[in-house]
N, C-alpha and C positions, 0 to 999 in steps of 0.2 A: 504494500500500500504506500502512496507516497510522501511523502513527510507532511506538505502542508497538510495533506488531510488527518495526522494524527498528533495534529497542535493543538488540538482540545485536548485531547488523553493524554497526552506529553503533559500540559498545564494542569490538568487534573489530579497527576501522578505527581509535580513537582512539589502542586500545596500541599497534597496530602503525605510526602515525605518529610518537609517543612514542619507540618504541624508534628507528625509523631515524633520527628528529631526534638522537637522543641519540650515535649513531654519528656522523652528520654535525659533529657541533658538536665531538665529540672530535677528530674529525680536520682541523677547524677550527680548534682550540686551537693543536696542533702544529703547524701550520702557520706560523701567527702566530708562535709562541716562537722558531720556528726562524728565521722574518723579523728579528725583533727580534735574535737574536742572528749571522747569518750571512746572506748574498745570497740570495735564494731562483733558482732557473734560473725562464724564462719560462713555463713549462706548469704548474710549481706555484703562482705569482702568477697565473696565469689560472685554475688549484683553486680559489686564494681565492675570486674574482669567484662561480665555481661554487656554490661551496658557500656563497656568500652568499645569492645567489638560493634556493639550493636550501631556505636554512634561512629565508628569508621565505616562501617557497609553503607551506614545512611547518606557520609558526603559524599562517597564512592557513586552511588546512583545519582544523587544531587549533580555532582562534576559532567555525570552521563547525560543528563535532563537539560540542564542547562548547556554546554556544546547540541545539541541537535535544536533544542530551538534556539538559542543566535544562528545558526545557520540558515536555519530558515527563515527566520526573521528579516538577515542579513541580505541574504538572496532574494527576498521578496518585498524588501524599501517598507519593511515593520521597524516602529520602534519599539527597542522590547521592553524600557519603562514605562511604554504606555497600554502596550497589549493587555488586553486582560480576556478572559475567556466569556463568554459569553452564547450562556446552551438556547437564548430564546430568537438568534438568529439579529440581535440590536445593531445599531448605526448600518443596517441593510435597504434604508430607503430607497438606495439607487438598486436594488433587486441582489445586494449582495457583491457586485461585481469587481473587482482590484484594476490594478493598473495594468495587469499581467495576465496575456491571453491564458484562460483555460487555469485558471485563478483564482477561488474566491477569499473574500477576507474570513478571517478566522469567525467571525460572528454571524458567519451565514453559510455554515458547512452543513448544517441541517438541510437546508435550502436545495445547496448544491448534488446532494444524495437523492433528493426526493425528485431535481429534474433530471437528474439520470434514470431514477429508476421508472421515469413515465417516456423514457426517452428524446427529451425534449434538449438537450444537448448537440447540439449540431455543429460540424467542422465550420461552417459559415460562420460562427461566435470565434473562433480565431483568423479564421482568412479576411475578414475584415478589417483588421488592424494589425497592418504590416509593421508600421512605426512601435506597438507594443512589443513585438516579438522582440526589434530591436533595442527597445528599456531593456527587457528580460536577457538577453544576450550580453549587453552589458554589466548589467547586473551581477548574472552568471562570473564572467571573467575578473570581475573586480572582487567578485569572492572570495577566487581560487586565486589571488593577485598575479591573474595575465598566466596560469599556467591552463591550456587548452585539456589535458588529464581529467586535470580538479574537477575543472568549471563541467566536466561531461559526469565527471561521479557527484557531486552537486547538485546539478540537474535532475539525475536520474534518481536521487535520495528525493529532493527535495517535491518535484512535477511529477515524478513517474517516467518509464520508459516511451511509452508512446504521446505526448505532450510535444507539440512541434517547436517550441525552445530545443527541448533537449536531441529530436530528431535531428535540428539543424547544427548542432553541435557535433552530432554525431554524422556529418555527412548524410546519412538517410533524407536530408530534404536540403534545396537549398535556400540561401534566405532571401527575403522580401522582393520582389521583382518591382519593378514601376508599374503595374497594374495594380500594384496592390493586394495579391494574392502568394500563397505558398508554392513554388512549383517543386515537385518531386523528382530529386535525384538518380538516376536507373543506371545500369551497366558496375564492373569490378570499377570500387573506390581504395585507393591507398589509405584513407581517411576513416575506415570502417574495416573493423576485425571480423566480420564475419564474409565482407563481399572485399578481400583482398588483402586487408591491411595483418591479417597475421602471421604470413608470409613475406612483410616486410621485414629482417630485423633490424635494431636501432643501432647506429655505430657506438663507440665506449671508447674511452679514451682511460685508461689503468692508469691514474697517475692524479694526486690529488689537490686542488688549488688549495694551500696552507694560507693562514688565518694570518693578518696582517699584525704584527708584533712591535713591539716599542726597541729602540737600539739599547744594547747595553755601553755601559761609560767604563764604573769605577774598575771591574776587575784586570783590566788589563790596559789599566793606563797609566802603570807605575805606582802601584799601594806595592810598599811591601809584604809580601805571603808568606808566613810563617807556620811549620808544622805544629800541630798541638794534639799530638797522641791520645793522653791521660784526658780532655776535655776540659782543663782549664791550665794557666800558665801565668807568671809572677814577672814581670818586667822589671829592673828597679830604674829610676831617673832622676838626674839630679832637678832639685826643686829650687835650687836659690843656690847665688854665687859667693865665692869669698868677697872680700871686699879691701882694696889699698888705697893709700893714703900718703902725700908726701908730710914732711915731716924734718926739725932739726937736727944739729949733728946728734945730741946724745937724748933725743925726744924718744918717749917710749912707745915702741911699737903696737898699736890696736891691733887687737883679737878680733879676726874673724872665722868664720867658719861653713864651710859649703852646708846647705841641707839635699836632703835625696828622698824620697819616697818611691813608688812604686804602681806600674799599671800592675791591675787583674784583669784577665779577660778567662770568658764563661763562655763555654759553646753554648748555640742558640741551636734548636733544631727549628730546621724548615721541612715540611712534608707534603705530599701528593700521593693521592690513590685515587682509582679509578678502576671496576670491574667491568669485565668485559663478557657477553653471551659466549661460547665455545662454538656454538654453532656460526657466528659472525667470525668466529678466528677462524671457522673450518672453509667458509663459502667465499670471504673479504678479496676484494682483489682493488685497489692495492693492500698490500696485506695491514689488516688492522693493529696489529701485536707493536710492527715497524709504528706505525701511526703515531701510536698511543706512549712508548716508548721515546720516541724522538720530540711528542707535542709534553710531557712531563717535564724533560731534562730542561725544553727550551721555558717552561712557566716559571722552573725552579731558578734558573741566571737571572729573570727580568724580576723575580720576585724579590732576590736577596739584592740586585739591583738599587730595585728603590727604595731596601731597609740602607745599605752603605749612602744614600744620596739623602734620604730624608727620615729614616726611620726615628723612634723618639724612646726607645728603651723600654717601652709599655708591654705587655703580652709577651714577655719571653721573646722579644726582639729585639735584635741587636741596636745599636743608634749610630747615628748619620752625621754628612756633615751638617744638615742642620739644627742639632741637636749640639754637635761640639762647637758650633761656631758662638764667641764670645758675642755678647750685647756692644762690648767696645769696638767689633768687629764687621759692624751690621750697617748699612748708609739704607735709606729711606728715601726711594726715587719719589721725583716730584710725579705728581697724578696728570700734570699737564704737561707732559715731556715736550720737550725741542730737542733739535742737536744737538744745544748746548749744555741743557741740564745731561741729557744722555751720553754725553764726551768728558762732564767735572765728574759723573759717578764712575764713570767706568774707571777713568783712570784714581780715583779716590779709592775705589777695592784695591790697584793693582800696591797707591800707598798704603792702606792699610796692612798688607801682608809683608811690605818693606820696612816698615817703622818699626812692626813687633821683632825684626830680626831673625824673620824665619828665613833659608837657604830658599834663594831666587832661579832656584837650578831644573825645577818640574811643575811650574804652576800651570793650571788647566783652566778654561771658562768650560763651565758645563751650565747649557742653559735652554729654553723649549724652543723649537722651528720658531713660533712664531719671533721669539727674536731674535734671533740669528737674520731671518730673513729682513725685519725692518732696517738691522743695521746692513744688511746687503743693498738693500735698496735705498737707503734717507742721500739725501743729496743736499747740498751748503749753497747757499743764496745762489753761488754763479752756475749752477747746474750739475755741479760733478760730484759724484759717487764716492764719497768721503774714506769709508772701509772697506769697499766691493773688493780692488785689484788686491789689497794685504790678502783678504780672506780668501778667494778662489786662487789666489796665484802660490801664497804659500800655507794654506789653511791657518793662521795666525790671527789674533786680536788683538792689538796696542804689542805685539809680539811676540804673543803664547800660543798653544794652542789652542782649539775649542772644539766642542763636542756639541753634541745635542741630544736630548731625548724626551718622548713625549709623555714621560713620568714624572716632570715637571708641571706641576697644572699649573692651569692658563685662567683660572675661577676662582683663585683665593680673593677672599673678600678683607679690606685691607682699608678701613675708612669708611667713606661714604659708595667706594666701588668695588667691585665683583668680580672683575678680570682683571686681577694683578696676579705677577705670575713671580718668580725668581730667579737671581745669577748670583751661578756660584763660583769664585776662583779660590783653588787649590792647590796648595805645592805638595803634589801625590806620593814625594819620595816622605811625606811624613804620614801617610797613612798603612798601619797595622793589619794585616790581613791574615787572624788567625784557623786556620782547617782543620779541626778534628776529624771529619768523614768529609772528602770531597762530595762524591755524588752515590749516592749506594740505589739500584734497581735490583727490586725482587720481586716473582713470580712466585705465586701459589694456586692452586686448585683446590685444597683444603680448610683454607682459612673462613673464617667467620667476619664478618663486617658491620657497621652499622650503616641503616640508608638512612637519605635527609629526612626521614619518617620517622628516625627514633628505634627500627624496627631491626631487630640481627636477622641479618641472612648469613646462609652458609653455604659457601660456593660450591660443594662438593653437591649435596641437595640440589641446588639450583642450575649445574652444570654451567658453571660459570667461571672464567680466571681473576685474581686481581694484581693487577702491578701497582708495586708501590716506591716510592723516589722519595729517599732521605740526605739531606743536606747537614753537616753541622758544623758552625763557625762562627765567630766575634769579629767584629770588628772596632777599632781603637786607634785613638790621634797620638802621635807624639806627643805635641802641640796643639792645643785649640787654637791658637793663634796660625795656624797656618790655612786655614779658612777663613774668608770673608764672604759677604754675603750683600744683593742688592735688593731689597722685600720690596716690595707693593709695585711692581715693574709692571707699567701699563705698556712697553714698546710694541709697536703693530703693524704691518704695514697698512698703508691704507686703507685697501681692500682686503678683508680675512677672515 
């Protein structure tokens, strides 16, 4: 039967899960309150159990009830906050009739059965209005958003197999002629699985468009990497200098004396899992296992990525340079940038890392496309391209290098505005890169998991693999002083 016509049942079926959910969970509530505050007997804790289940199977149908009618809803220009069921055939003054040949509104399905069944239904109530088919056809393909497939399983859920929308989707008919009639399709169609088209097959391309990724910066642009076996490691560093003084022939010489303290660094675990059907690993081409293994390893670099670039110490995560960068360390772009304010901050980070005495030997700009690219483009009152030829000719900025990544956001809100973004300069030979576990990948078939439901699955049961991708490592400045920072950076190009 086809969907519109089981939009009353569908609505009927929705309230009335509605309602018993809503009973259920009332007496779910009480049950709980009364746990929390008193012993429950053994048959009321196994209510619980009960009526937990009961109240999963119920969003379960809910979740079902709801996707079939938005679809049909969708498919046939309903709104679905306004639908409402309607068994006595109401707002049917115009006889019931929709905007969609072979059609009617949900409040006059009654209607629509009873002129079927005296036969009064005539192909004429669609070949009349060719321009509807073409609504309904639209319709259709904005559904399935422009996949021809969908918009034909769609159709056929939604109107029924023989409904001339869905004929003409299906080749069986072709659409609207300038007379304004249906004309009927005949002879082997490529466009139709039963008059040809299954005997076409589809070409395949084995080889998979991979998901557009953010660049990685810090780990290979000069942080020092150091082994960390045991999973933690004691640095020591001097904290404060001697200190001399001149002085007369027989004046007596001041006491001073150096201080030293010490970094800690703690591995951090970063992880990834993800299981996989066995029957997807047995039929996959290109092979899923490679997939799933290679899209791991590369979430795990971009993830510890933006903990080394911004992380904050919080959740068992390691911290960033923005995290180590001093307060004394920090310039505050003007909101209204020029050239000019954009040429005193820049080269004000490159002072700021000079003054504190930090080694001028690896400093890096790391900062978002968007401003790299303004400063590729701003151009100085006589027309010319102020940083373009440094930056494309020797990837350099004021004479460092520079990086980019779009882990950088471009939406902190920083004042009164909302697209301020950040630049960071770094002299990388002071940053600590400690690895207890570089990258660990393990496969099981055995193991038990939890899904984003709460719920343990066990792959063995479920005939299922899981790969899992563990990371552990700290990361630590020498120096906080060897970072600066430019906050509330509104640079743009023009257009962007």
């Amino acid at each position: 039967m086809p969907l519109i016509e089981r939009l009353p049942e569908l609505r009927r079926a929705r309230a009335a899960l509605v309602t018993e959910r809503q009973k259920l969970r009332e007496e779910y509530i009480k049950l709980v309150e009364r746990e929390g505050a008193e012993p429950l007997e053994p048959d009321e804790k196994s209510r619980i159990d009960t009526l937990t289940d009961g109240l999963k199977a119920h969003d379960d149908q809910l979740r079902d009830h709801e996707t079939r009618i938005a679809r049909a809803e969708t498919a046939l220009g309903f709104e679905a906050d306004k639908a409402k069921d309607t068994e006595d055939g109401g707002g049917a003054a115009d006889g019931g009739r929709s905007d969609f040949p072979g059609v009617v509104r949900h409040g006059a399905l009654q209607n629509r059965h009873q002129r079927q069944a005296e036969g009064r239904v005539r192909r004429e109530d669609h070949e009349s209005a060719p321009s509807l088919v073409i609504g309904a056809l639209c319709r259709m393909m904005a559904a399935a958003n422009g996949s021809i497939s969908d918009a034909r399983a769609i159709a056929t859920e939604v109107f029924g197999e023989r409904n001339p929308v869905t004929e003409v989707l299906y080749g069986r008919r072709s659409g609207p002629g300038p007379e304004g009639v249906i004309r009927t399709a005949s002879g082997m169609l490529a466009g139709v699985g039963s008059a040809g088209g299954f005997i076409v097959p589809p070409d395949y391309v084995a080889q998979l468009i991979e998901i557009l990724r953010p660049m990685t910066v810090v780990r290979g642009s000069g942080v020092r990497t150091i082994e960390m076996p045991r999973g933690t490691m004691q640095m020591p560093r001097q904290t404060q200098a001697a200190t001399a003084s001149y002085g007369g022939e027989v004046t007596s010489i001041p006491i001073s004396n150096p201080q030293v303290g010490q970094l800690v660094a703690t591995y951090k675990k970063l992880t990834a899992l993800t299981p996989i059907s066995n029957d997807l690993l047995r039929y996959s081409d290109p092979s899923v296992d490679a997939l799933v293994r290679d899209d791991l390893a590369q979430i795990i670099a971009r993830r510890e990525d933006l903990a080394f670039i911004r992380g904050d110490g919080t959740l068992d995560s390691p911290k960033g340079f923005a995290s180590f960068c001093l307060a004394s360390q920090k310039i505050t772009s003007t909101p209204s940038f020029t050239l000019a304010t954009a040429a005193n901050e820049l080269g004000g980070a490159i002072n700021k890392i000079e003054s504190a005495n930090v080694p001028m030997s690896s400093l890096l700009w790391i900062m978002a496309p968007r401003v790299k690219n303004y400063l590729l483009n701003v151009q100085n009152s006589n027309g010319f391209y102020v940083y373009q030829e440094e930056m494309t000719r020797t990837k350099t900025l004021l004479g460092w290098p520079w990086a980019t990544t779009t882990q950088i956001p471009i939406n902190l809100t920083v004042g009164a505005n909302n697209d301020c973004s950040e630049i960071y300069i770094v002299a990388m030979n002071q940053g600590l890169l400690f690895d207890s576990m570089r990258l660990e990948l393990a496969v099981s078939r055995e193991a038990s998991y939890v899904d984003t439901g709460g719920n343990q699955v066990n792959t063995f049961q479920s005939d299922q693999m899981l790969i899992r991708c563990i990371a552990e490592h700290d990361f630590l400045m020498r120096h906080d002083e060897a970072v600066a920072m430019i906050t509330g950076c509104r640079y743009a190009p023009a257009i962007s």
